[in-house]
CHARMM internal coordinates of N, CA and C (Angstrom, degrees):
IC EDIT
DIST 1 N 1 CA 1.4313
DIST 1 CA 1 C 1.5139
ANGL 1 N 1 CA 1 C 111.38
DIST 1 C 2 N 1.2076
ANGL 1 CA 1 C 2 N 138.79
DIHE 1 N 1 CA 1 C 2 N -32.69
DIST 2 N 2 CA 1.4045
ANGL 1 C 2 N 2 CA 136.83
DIHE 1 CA 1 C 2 N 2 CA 162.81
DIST 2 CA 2 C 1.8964
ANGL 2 N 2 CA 2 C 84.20
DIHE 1 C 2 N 2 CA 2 C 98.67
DIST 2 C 3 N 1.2105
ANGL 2 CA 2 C 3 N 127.27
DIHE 2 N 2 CA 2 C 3 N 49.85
DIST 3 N 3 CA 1.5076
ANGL 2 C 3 N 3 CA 91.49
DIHE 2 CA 2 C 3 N 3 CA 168.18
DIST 3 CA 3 C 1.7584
ANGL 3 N 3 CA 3 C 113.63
DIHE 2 C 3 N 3 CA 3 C -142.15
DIST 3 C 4 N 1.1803
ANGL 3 CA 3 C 4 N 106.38
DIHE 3 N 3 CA 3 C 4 N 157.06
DIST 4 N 4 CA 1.3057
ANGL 3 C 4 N 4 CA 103.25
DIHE 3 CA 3 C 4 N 4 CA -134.46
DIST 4 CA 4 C 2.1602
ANGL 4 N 4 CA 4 C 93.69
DIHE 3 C 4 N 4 CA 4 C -147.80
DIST 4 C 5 N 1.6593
ANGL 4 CA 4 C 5 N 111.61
DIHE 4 N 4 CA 4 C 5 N 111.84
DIST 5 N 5 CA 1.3107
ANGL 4 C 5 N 5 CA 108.43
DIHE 4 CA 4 C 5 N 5 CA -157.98
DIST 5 CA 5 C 1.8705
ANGL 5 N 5 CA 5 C 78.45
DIHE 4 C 5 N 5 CA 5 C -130.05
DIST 5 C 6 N 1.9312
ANGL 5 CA 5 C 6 N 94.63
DIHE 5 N 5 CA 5 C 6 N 151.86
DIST 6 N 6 CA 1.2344
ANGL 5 C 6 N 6 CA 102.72
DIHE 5 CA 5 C 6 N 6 CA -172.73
DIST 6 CA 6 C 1.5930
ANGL 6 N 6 CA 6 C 106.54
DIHE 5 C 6 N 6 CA 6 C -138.69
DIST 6 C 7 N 1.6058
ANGL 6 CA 6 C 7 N 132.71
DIHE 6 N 6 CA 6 C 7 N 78.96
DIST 7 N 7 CA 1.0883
ANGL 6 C 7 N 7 CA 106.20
DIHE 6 CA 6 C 7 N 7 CA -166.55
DIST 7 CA 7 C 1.7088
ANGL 7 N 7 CA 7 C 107.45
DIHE 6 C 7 N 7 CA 7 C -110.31
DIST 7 C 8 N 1.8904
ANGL 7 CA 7 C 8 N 117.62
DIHE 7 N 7 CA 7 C 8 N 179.21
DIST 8 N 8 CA 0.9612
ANGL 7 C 8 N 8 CA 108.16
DIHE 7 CA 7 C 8 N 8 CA -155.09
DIST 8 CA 8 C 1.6196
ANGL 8 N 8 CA 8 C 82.92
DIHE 7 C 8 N 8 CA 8 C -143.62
DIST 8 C 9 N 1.5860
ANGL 8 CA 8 C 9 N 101.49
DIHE 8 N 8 CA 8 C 9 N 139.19
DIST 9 N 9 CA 1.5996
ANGL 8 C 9 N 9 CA 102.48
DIHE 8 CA 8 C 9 N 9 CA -175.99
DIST 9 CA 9 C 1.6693
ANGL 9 N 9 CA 9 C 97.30
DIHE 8 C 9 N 9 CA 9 C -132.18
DIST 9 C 10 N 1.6548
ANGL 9 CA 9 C 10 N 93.97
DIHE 9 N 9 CA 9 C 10 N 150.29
DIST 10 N 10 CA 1.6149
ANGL 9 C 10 N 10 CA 107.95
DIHE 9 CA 9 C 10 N 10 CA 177.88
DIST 10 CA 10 C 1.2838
ANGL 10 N 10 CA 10 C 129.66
DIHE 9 C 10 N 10 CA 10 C -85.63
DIST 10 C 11 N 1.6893
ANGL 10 CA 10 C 11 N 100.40
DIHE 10 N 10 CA 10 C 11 N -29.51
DIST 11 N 11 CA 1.5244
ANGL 10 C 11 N 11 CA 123.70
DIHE 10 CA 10 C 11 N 11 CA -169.59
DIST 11 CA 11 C 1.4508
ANGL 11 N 11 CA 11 C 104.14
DIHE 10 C 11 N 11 CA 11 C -146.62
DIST 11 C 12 N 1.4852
ANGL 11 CA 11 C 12 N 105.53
DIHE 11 N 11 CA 11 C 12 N 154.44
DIST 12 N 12 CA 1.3928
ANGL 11 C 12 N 12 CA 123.45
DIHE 11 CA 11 C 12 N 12 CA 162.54
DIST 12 CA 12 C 1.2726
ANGL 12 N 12 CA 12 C 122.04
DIHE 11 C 12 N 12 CA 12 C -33.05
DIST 12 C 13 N 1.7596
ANGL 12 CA 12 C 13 N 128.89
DIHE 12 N 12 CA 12 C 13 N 136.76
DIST 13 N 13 CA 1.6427
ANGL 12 C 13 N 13 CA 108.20
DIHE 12 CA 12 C 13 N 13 CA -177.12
DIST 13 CA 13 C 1.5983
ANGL 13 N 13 CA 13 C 92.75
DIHE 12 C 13 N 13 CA 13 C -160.77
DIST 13 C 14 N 0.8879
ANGL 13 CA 13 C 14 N 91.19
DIHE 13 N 13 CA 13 C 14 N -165.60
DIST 14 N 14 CA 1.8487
ANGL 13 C 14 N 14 CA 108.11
DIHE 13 CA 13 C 14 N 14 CA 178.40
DIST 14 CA 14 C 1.4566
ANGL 14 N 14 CA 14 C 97.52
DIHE 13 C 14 N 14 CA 14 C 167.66
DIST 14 C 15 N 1.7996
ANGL 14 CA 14 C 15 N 93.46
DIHE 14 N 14 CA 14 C 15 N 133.87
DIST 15 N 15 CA 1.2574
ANGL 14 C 15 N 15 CA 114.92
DIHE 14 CA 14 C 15 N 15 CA -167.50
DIST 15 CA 15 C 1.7917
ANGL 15 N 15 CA 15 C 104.49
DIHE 14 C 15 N 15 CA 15 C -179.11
DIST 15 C 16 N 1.6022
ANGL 15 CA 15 C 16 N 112.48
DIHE 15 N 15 CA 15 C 16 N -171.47
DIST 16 N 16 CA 1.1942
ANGL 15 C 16 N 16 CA 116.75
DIHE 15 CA 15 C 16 N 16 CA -171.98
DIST 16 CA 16 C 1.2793
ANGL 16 N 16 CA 16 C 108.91
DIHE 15 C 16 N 16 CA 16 C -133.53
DIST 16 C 17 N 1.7194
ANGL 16 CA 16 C 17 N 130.69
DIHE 16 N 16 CA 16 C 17 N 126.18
DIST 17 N 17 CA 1.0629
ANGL 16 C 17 N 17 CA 143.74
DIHE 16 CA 16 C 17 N 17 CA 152.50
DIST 17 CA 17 C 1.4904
ANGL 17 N 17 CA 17 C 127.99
DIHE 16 C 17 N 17 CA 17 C -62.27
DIST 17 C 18 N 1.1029
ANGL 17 CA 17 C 18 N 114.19
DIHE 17 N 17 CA 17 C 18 N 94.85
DIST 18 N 18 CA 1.8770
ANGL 17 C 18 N 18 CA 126.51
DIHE 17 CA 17 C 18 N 18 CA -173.81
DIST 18 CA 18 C 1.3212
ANGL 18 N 18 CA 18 C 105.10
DIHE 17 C 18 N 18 CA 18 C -83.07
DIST 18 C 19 N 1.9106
ANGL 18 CA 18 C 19 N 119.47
DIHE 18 N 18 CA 18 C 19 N 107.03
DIST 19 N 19 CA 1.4401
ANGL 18 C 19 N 19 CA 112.73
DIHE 18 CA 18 C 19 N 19 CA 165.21
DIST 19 CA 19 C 1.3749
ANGL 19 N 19 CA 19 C 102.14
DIHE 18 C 19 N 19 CA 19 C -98.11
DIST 19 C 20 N 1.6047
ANGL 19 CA 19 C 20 N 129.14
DIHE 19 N 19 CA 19 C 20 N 172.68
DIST 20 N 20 CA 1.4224
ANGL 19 C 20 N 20 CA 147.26
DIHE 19 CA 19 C 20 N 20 CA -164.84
DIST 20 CA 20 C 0.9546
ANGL 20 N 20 CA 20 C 83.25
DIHE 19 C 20 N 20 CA 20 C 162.10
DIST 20 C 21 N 1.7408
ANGL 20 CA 20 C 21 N 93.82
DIHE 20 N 20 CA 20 C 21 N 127.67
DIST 21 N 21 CA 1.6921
ANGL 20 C 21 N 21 CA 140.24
DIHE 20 CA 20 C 21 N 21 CA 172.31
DIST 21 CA 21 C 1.4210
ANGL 21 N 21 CA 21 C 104.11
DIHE 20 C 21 N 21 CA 21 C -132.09
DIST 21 C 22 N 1.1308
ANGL 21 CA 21 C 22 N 90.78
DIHE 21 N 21 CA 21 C 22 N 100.95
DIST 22 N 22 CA 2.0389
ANGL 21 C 22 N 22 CA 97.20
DIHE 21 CA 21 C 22 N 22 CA 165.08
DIST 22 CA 22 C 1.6817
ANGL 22 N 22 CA 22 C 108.43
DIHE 21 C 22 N 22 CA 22 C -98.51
DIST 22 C 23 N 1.2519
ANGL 22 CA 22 C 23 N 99.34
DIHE 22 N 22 CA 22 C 23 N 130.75
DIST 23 N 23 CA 1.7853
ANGL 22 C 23 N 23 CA 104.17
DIHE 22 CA 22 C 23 N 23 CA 139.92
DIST 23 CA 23 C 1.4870
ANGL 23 N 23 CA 23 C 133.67
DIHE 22 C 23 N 23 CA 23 C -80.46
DIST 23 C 24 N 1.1148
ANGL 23 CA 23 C 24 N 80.72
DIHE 23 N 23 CA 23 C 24 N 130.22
DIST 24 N 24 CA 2.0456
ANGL 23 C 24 N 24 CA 98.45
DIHE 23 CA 23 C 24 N 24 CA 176.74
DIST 24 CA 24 C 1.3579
ANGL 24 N 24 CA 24 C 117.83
DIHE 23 C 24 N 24 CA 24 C -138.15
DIST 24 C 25 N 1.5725
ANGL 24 CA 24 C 25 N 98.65
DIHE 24 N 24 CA 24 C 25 N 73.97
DIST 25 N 25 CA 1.4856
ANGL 24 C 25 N 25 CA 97.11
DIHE 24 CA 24 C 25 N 25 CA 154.62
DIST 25 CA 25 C 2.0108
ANGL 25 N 25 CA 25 C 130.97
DIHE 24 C 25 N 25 CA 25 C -54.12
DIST 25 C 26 N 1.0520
ANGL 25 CA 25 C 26 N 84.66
DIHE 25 N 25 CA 25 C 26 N 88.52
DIST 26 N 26 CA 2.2483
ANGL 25 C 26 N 26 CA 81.24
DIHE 25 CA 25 C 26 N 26 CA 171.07
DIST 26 CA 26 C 1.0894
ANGL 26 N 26 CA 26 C 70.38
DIHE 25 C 26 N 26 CA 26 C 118.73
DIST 26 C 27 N 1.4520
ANGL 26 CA 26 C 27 N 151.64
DIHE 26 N 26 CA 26 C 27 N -101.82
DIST 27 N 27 CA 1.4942
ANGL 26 C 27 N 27 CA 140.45
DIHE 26 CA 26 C 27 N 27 CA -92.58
DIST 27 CA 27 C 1.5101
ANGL 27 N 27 CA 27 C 97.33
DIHE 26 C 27 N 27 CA 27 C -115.42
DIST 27 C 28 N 1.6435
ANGL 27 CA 27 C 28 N 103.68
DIHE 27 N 27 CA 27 C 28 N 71.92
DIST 28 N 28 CA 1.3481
ANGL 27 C 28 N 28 CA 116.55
DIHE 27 CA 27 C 28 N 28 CA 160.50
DIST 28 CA 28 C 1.6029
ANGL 28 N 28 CA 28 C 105.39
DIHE 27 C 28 N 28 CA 28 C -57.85
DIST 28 C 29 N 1.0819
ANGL 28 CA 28 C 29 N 150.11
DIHE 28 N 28 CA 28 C 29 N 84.31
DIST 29 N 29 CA 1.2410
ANGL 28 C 29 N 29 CA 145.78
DIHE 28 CA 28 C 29 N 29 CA 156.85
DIST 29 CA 29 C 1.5339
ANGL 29 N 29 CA 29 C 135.69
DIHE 28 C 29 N 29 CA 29 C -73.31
DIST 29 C 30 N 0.9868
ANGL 29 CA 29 C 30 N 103.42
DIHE 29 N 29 CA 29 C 30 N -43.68
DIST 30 N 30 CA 1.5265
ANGL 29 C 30 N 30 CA 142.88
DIHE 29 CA 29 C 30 N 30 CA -148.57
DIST 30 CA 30 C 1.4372
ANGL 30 N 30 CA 30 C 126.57
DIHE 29 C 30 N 30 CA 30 C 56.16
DIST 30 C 31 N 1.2659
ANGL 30 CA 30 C 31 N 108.27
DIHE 30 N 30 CA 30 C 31 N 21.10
DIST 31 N 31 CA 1.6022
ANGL 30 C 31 N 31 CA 113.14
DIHE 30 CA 30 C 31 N 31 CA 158.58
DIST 31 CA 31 C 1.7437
ANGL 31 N 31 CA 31 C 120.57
DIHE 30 C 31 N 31 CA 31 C -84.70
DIST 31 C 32 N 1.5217
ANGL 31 CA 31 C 32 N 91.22
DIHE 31 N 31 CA 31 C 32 N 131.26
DIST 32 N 32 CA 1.6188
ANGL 31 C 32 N 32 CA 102.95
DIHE 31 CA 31 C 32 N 32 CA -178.11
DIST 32 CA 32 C 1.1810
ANGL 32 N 32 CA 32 C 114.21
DIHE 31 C 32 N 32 CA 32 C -78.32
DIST 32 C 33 N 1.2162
ANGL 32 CA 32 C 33 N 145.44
DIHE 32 N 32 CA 32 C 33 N 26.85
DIST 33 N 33 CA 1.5635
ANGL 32 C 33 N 33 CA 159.18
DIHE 32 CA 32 C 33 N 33 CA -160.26
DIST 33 CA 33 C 1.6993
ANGL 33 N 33 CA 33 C 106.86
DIHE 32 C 33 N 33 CA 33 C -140.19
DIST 33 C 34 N 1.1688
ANGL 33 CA 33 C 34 N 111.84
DIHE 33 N 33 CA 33 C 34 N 10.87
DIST 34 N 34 CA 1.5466
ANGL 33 C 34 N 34 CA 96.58
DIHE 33 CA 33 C 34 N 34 CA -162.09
DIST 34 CA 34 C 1.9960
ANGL 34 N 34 CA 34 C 87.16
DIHE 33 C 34 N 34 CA 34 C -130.72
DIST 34 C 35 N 1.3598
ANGL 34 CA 34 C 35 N 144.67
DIHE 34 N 34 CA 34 C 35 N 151.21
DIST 35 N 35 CA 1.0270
ANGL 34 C 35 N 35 CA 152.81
DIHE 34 CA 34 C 35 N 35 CA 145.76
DIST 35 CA 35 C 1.8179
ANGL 35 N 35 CA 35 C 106.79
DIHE 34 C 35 N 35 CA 35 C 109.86
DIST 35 C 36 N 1.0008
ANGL 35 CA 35 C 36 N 116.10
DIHE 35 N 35 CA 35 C 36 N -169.47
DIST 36 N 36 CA 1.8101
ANGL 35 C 36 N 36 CA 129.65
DIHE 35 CA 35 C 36 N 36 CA 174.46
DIST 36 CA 36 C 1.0478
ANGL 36 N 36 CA 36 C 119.28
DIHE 35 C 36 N 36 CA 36 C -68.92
DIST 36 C 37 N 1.2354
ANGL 36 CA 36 C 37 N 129.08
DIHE 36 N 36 CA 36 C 37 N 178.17
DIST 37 N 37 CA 1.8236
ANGL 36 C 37 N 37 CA 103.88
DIHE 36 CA 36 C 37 N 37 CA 174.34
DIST 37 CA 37 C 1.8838
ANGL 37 N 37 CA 37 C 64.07
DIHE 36 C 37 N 37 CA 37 C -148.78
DIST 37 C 38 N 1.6210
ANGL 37 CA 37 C 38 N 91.66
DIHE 37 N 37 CA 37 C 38 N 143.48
DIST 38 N 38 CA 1.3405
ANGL 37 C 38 N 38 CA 154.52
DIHE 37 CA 37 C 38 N 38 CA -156.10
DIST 38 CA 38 C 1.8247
ANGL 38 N 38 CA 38 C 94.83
DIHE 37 C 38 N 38 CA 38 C -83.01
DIST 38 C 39 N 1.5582
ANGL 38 CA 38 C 39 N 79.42
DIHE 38 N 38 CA 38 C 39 N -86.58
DIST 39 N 39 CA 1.7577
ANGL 38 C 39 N 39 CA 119.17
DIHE 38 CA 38 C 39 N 39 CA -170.14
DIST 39 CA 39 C 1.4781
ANGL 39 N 39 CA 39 C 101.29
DIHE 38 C 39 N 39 CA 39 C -121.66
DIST 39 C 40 N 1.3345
ANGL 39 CA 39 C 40 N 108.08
DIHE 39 N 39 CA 39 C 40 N 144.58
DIST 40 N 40 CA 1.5250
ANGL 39 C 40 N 40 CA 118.19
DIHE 39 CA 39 C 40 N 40 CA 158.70
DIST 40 CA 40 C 1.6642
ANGL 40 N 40 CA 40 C 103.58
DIHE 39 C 40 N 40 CA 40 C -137.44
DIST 40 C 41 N 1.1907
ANGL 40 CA 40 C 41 N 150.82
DIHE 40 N 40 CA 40 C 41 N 92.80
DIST 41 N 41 CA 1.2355
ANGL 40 C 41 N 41 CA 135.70
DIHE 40 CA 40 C 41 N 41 CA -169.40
DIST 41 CA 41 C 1.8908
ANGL 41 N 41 CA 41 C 89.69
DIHE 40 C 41 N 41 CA 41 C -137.90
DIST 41 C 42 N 1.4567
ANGL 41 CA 41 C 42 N 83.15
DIHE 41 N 41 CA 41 C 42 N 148.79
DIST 42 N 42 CA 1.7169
ANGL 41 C 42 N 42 CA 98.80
DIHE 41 CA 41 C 42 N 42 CA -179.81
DIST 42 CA 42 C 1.7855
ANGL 42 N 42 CA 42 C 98.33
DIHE 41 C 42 N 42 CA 42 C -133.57
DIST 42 C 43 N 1.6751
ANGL 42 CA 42 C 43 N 100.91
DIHE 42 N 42 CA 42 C 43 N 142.95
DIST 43 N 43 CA 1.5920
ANGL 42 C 43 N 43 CA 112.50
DIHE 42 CA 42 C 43 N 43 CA -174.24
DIST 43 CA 43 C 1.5679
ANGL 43 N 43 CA 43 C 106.77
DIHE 42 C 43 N 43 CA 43 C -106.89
DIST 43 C 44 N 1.0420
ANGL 43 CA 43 C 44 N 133.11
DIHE 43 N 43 CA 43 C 44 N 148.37
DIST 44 N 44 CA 1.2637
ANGL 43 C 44 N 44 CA 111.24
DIHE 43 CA 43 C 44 N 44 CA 167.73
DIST 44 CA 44 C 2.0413
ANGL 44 N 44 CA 44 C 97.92
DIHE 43 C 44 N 44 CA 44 C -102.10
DIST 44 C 45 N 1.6235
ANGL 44 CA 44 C 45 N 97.08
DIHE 44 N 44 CA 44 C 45 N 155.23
DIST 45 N 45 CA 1.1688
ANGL 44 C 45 N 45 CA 102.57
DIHE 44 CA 44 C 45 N 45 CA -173.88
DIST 45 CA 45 C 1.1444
ANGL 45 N 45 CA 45 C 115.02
DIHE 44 C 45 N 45 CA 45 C -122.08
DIST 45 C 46 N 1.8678
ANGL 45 CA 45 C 46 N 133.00
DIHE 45 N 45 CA 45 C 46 N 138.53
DIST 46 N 46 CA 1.2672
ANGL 45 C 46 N 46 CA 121.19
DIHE 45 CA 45 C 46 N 46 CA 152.74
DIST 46 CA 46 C 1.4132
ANGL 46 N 46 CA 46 C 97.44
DIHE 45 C 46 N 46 CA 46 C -130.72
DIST 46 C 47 N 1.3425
ANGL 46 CA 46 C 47 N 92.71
DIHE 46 N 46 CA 46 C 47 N 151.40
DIST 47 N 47 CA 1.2875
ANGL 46 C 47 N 47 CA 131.75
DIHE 46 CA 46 C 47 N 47 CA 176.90
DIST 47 CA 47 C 1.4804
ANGL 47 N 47 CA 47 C 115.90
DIHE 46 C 47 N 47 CA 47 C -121.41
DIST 47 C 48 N 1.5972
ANGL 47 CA 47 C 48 N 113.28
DIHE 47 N 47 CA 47 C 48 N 99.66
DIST 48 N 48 CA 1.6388
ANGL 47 C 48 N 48 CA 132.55
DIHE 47 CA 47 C 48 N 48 CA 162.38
DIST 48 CA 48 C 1.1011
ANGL 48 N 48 CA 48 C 126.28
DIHE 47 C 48 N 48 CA 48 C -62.86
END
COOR INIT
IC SEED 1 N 1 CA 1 C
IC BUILD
């Protein structure tokens, strides 16, 4: 998939990272509501 996420935190946290991958054949839109979904996977996160 070529994709590549970079985030940057200030403080301590805990929480959950939500990925979703849809296919959209034709309906390049850029709405996330429109096509199949691929992947749906959620991470749980902590941050020390």
């Amino acid at each position: 998939m070529g994709l590549k996420v970079e985030v940057t935190t200030v403080a301590a946290s805990k929480g959950s990272l939500d990925v979703v991958l849809k296919h959209q054949p034709n309906i390049k839109s850029g709405s996330q509501n429109v096509g199949s979904t691929d992947i749906d996977a959620s991470f749980i996160l902590i941050i020390k």
